[in-house]
C-alpha positions as CSV (number, residue, x, y, z in Angstrom):
1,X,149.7,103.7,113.1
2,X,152.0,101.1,114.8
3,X,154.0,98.9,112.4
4,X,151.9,95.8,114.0
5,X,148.8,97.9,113.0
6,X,150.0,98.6,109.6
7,X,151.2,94.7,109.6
8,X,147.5,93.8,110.5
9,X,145.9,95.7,108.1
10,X,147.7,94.6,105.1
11,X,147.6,91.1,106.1
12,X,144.1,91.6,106.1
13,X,143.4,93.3,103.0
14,X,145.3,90.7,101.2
15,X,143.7,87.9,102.1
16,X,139.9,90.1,102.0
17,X,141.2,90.6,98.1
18,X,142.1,86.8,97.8
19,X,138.7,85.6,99.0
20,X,137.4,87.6,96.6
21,X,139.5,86.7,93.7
22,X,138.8,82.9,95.3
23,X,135.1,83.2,95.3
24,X,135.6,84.8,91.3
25,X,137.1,81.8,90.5
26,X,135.1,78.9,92.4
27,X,132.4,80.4,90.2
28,X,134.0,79.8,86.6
29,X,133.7,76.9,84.9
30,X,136.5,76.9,82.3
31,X,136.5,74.5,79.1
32,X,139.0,73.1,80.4
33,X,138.5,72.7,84.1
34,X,137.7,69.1,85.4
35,X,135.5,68.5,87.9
36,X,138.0,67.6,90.6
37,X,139.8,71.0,89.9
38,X,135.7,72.9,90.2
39,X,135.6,71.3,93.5
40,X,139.0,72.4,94.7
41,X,138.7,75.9,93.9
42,X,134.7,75.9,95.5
43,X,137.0,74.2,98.9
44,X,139.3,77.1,98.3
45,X,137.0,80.0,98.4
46,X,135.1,78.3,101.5
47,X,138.4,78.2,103.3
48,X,138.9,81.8,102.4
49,X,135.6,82.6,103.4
50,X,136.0,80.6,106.9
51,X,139.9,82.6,107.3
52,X,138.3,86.0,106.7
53,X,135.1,85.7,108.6
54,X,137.0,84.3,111.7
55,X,139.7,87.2,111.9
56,X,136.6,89.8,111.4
57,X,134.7,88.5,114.0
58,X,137.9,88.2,116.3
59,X,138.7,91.6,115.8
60,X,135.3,93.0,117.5
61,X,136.1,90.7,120.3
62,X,139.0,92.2,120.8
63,X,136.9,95.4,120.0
64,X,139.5,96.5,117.3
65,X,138.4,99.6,115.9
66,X,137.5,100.0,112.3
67,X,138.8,103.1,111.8
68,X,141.9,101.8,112.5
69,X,141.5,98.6,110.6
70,X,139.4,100.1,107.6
71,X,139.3,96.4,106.0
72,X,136.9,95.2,108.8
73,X,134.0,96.6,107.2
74,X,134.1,93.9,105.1
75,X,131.1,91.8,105.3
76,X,132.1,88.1,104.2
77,X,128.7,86.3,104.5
78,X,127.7,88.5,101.7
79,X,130.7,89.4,99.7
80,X,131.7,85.8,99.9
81,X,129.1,83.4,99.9
């Protein structure tokens, strides 16, 4: 694997595992969490969610293979939303 390759694919696994940690958190509702800090982490996840879902569908565009980029066998519209 190229270092661009390598580069690519742990870009992308970070920000898969982000979204998810994202979408974890849009969900709680801490004692202490104000509304206006709810709403920013549901925007957050969403923006994850929009990030991860454009760079997947990219990729078959540009008919990237997924054994080669393993972390494009995530499915965000049902691990994210």
């Amino acid at each position: 694997m190229t270092a661009e390759q390598c580069y690519l694919q742990d870009v992308l696994k970070a920000l898969v595992e982000a979204a998810k940690q994202a979408k974890l958190e849009s969900g709680s509702t801490g004692q202490n969490r104000t509304p206006e800090e709810q709403a920013f982490a549901q925007r957050r996840a969403l923006a994850y969610y929009e990030v991860v879902s454009t760079l997947i569908n990219q990729a078959d565009v540009f008919e990237l293979s997924h054994d080669l980029f393993p972390a494009l066998d995530f499915l965000p519209d049902k691990e994210l939303l």
